[in-house]
Structure formats: structure tokens, C-alpha cells
C-alpha positions as CSV (number, residue, x, y, z in Angstrom):
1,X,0.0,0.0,0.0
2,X,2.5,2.1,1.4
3,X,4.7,1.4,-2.5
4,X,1.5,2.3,-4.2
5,X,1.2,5.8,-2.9
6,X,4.8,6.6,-2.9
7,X,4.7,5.6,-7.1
8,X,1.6,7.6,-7.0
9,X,3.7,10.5,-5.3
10,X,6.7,10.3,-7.8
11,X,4.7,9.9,-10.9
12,X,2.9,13.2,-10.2
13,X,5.6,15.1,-9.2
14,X,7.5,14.5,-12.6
15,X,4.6,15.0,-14.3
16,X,4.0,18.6,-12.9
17,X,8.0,19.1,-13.0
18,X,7.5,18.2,-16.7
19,X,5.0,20.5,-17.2
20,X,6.7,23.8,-15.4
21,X,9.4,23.6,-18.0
22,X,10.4,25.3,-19.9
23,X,10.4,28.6,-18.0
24,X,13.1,31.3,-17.0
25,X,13.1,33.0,-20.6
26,X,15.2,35.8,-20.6
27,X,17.6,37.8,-23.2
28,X,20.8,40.1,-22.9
29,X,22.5,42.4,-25.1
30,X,25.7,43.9,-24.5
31,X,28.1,46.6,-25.5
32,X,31.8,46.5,-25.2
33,X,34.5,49.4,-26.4
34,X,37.6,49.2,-25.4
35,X,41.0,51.6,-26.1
36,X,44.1,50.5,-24.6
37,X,47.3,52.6,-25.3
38,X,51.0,51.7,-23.8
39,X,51.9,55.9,-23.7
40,X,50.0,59.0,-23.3
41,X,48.5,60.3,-26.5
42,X,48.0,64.2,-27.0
43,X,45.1,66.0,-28.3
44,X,44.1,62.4,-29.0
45,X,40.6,62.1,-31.4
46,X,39.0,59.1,-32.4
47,X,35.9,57.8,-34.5
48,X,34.4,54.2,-34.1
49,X,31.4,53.2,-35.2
50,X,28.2,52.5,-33.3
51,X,25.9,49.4,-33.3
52,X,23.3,50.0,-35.7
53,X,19.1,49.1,-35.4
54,X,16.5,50.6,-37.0
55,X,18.2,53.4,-37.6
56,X,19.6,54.7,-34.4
57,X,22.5,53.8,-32.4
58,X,21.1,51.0,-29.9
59,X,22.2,48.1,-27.8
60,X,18.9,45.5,-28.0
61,X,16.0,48.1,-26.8
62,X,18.3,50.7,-25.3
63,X,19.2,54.1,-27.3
64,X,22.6,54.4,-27.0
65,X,23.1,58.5,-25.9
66,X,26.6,60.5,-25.5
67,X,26.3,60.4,-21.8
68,X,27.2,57.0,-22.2
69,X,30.6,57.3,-23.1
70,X,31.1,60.5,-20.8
71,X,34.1,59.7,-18.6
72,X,36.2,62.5,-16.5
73,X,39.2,64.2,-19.5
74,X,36.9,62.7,-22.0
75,X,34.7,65.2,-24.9
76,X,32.2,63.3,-26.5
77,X,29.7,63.5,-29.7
78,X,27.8,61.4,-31.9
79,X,28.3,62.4,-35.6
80,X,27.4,60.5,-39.4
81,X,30.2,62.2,-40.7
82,X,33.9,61.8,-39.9
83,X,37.4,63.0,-41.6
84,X,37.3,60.2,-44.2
85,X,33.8,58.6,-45.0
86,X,30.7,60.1,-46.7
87,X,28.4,57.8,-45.8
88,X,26.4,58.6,-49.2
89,X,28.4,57.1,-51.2
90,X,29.0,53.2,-51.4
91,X,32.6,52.2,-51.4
92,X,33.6,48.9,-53.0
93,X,33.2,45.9,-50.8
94,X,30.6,47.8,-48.4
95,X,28.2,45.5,-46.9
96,X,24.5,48.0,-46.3
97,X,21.4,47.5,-44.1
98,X,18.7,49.3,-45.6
99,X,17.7,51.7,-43.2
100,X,20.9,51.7,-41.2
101,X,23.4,54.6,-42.3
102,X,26.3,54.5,-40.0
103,X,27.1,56.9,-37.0
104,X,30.0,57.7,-35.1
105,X,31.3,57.7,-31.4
106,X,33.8,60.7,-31.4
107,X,36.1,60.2,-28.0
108,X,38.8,63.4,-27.8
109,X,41.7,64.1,-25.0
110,X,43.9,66.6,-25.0
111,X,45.7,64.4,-22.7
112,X,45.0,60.5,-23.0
113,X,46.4,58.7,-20.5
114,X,48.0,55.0,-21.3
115,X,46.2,52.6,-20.1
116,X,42.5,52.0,-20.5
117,X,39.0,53.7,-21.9
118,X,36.1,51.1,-21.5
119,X,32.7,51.5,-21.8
120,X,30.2,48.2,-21.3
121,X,26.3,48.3,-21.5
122,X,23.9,46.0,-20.9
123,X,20.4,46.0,-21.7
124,X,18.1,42.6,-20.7
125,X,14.5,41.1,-19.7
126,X,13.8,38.3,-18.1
127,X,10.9,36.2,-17.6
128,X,9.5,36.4,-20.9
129,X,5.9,35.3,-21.7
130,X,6.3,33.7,-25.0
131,X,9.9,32.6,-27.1
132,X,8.3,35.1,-30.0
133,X,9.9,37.4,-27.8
134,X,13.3,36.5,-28.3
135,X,15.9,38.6,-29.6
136,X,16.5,37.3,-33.8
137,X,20.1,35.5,-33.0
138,X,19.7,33.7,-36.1
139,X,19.0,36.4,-38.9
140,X,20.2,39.6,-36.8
141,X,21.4,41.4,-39.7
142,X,18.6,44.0,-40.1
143,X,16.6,43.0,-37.1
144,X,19.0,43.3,-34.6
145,X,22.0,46.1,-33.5
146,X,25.1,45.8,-35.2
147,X,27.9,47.7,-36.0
148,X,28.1,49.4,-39.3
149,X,29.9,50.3,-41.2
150,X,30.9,46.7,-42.9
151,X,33.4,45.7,-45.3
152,X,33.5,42.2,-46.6
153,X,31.1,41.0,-45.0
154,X,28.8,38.2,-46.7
155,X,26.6,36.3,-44.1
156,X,25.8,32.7,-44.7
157,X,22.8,30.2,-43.3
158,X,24.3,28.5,-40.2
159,X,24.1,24.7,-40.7
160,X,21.4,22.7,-38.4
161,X,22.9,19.7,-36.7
162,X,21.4,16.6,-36.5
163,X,18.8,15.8,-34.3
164,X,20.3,13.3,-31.7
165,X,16.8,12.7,-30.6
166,X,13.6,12.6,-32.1
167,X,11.4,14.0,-29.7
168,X,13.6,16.9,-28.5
169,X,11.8,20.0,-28.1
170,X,15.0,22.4,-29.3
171,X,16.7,22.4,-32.8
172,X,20.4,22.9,-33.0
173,X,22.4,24.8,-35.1
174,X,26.4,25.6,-35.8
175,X,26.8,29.4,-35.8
176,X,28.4,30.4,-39.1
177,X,30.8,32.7,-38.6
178,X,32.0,35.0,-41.2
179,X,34.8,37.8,-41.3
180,X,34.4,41.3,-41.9
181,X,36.5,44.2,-41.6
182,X,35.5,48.3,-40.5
183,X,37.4,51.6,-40.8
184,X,38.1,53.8,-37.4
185,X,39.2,57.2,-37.8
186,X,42.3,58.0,-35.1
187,X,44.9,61.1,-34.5
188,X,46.9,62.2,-32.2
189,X,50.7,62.9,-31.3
190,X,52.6,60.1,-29.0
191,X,55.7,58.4,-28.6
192,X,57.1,56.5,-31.7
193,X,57.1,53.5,-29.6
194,X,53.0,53.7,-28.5
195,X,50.8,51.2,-29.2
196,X,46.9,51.7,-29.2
197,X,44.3,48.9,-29.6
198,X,40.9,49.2,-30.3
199,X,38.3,46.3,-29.5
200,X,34.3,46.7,-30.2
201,X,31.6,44.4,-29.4
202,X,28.2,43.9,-29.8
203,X,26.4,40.4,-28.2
204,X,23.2,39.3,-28.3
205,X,21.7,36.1,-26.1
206,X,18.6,34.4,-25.0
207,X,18.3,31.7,-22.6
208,X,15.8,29.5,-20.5
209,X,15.6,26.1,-18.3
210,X,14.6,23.5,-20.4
211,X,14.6,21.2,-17.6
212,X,15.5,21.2,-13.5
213,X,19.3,21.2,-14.5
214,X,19.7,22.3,-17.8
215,X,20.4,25.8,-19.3
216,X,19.6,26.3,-23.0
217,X,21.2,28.9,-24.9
218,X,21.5,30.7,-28.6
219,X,23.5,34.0,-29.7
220,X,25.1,36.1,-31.6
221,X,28.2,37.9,-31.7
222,X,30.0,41.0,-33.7
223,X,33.5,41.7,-32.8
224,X,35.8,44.2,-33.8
225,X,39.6,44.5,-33.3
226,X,43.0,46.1,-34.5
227,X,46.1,47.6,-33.0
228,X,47.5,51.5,-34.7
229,X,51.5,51.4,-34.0
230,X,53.1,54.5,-33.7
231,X,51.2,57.8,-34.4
232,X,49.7,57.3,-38.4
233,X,46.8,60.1,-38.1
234,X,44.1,58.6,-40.3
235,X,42.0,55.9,-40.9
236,X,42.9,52.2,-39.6
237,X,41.1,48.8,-40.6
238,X,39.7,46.7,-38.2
239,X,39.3,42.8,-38.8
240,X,36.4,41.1,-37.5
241,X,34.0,38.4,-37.3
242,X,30.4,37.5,-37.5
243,X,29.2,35.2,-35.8
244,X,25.2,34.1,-35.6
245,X,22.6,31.3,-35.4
246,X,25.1,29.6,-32.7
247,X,23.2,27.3,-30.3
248,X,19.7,25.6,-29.8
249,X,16.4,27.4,-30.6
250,X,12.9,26.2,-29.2
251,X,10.8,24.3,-31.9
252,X,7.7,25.5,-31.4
253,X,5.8,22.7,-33.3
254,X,6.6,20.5,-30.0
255,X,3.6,19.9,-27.3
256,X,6.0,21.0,-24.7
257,X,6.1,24.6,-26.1
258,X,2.7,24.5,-27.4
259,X,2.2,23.8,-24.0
260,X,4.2,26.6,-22.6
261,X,2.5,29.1,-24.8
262,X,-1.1,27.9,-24.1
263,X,-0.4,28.3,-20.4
264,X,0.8,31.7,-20.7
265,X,-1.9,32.9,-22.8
266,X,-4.5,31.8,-20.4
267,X,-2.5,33.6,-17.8
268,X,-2.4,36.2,-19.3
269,X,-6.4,36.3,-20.2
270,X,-7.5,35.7,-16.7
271,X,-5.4,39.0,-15.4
């Protein structure tokens, strides 16, 4: 008797742990400039692009604003226009985003001091009510913030793995990732021996519990970076890579996120 109950006990406790998953849904986008120099630089100036989405410097939802980058020594000012690029004309190789004309972080010093500028934002929400919701990891281009401008840059379909099991309720995929290349605009006077380099990214994530123990996960990823030797006033290229459709995205044909979705809607209903 006592055996019966206990079964009784365990079989409806995994089937309501069964049915709270998934849950937990959340995204995060991020932000990341870095300048690193070895000297001081005087009456230092530079130009770096800004992640691009619908037009307007953003990082996922957040407009990206001047006061961002404000730091004590530091004069800064958004601009479409620098010392070396119209941006209405297309250059050979240029990658656009209809929509998405490029604009410019300008950072000056009179005195830069070596070591390190950073700036990080980070712009999230969690507890999601439906995966429609999600940021668009997998075609971000045009959807989501990235930085522009682009050089060689052709994106590619990322490749779905195999399914290891049939009845799995995610599909996975290998992120393609693709290089690409960007102009910064730098000048300054320094030591012949200085070294400045100049990282930007831009990340994109979502996430949610799948099960008790397990952490699902998709994203993508533009990154940005190149080292100026010496004191060459002028523009400077920056390699890169691309890198998107990297991880496992709910199928939403499955009965477990049918489910999910059904649940949330009548939630939502009854409020």
C-alpha cells in the first residue's frame, strides 16, 4: 500500500515538473568598447562606429546616448560624418542594411592617459511570456544592433545539426561565422614607440531552463579589433568576425512549447 502511494507520489511530481518547463526566458545584449594605449596620447581624437538598429545607435531596446561614453578628461559626440567617409556614397566591398546609415562615437583628449577607456552596456529582460519574444540571433542582420559600417562582409545560413533525438523540443544549429572588416578614424601625437588597440563588441543572447538542471542557450556575436602602431593620423582597418545562429532554438511545433505558450496565454487572459 505504502509502495502504491509513494509511485503515486513520484509519478505526479515529474509529471508537474514536466510540465513547469520550460520557463526562465530571458535575453541580454551587451556593449563593449575598449581603447588601450602603452603611452600617453595628446590632443588624442578618435571615431568608431556604433551598433546599428532601426536606424539609431542601440544596444537590443536601449538608445545608445553621448552620456554613455562620458568619462572624466573625455569630450564626446555622436556624428554620421567623420574626416574620411561620406556615408552617401557606397565604397567597393561595403556591406548595407537598408535603413541603417552608419554613426559615429567621437572620443577626444587633450591628454589620454595609457592605459585604458572602457565603456560596457547591458540591456536585458527576463521572464519572458512567450519565445516570440526572443531577440532574432539567427538572422540579426537587419533585425537586430550591429555595427556598421561593414566591409566584406557576406553572411551565410548557419548549418542545423542533426537531431540526436527525435522528440527533443529544441533544434540545434552551428553558428556560421564570417569575417568582416570596419574603418576607425584615429589622430593624435605620441611616442614612436606607443601602441593603441581598439576592440568593439556587440552580443546578443537568450536563454531559458529546459529542464531542473539544464540551461539552453542561442546567440550572436559582432566583434571588432585592431592595433595603430606608432602615431599614423588617419583611418585604420579593423578585422572582425560574425558570428550568428550559434546554439539551440525552441521548436515551437513541440507539445512541450505549445504547452508553454497555451499556459501563458490563459494567464495572461484571466489578469
Amino acid at each position: 500500500m505504502l509502495f502504491t502511494i509513494s509511485v503515486i507520489l513520484v509519478t505526479g511530481c515529474l509529471s508537474l515538473s514536466n510540465n513547469d518547463y520550460p520557463k526562465f526566458l530571458s535575453t541580454n545584449n551587451e556593449y563593449n568598447l575598449e581603447i588601450q594605449t602603452n603611452t600617453p596620447l595628446n590632443n588624442a581624437t578618435f571615431y568608431l562606429p556604433l551598433p546599428m538598429k532601426n536606424g539609431m545607435p542601440m544596444v537590443g531596446n536601449r538608445l545608445l546616448i553621448p552620456n554613455d561614453f562620458k568619462q572624466e578628461g573625455y569630450f564626446i559626440a555622436f556624428t554620421r560624418s567623420t574626416p574620411w567617409l561620406d556615408i552617401n556614397v557606397t565604397h567597393p566591398g561595403e556591406y548595407l542594411v537598408l535603413g541603417n546609415d552608419p554613426c559615429f562615437v567621437r572620443i577626444y583628449a587633450d591628454l589620454w592617459p595609457n592605459g585604458s577607456y572602457r565603456v560596457g552596456i547591458h540591456n536585458g529582460t527576463h521572464d519572458l511570456v512567450s519565445p516570440m519574444l526572443f531577440i532574432n540571433t539567427f538572422h540579426p542582420v537587419g533585425n537586430e544592433s550591429i555595427i556598421l559600417p561593414k566591409w566584406d562582409f557576406s553572411p551565410q545560413q548557419p548549418i542545423r545539426k542533426p537531431l540526436s533525438n527525435p522528440f527533443s523540443d529544441f533544434i540545434g544549429y552551428t553558428g556560421r561565422k564570417n569575417k568582416q572588416s570596419t574603418w576607425i578614424y584615429s589622430d593624435y601625437s605620441a611616442d614612436p614607440n606607443s601602441l593603441v588597440t581598439v576592440s568593439i563588441q556587440v552580443k546578443g543572447t537568450n536563454q531559458w531552463l529546459d529542464d531542473y538542471d539544464t540551461w539552453l542557450i542561442n546567440n550572436y556575436d559582432d566583434f571588432f579589433f585592431g592595433g595603430i602602431s606608432g602615431e599614423p593620423p588617419g583611418e585604420h582597418l579593423l578585422n572582425g568576425e560574425f558570428t550568428f545562429g550559434d546554439g539551440n532554438y525552441p521548436d515551437l511545433s513541440s507539445s512541450k512549447w505549445q504547452q508553454f505558450i497555451q499556459r501563458n496565454q490563459q494567464g495572461a487572459s484571466q489578469k
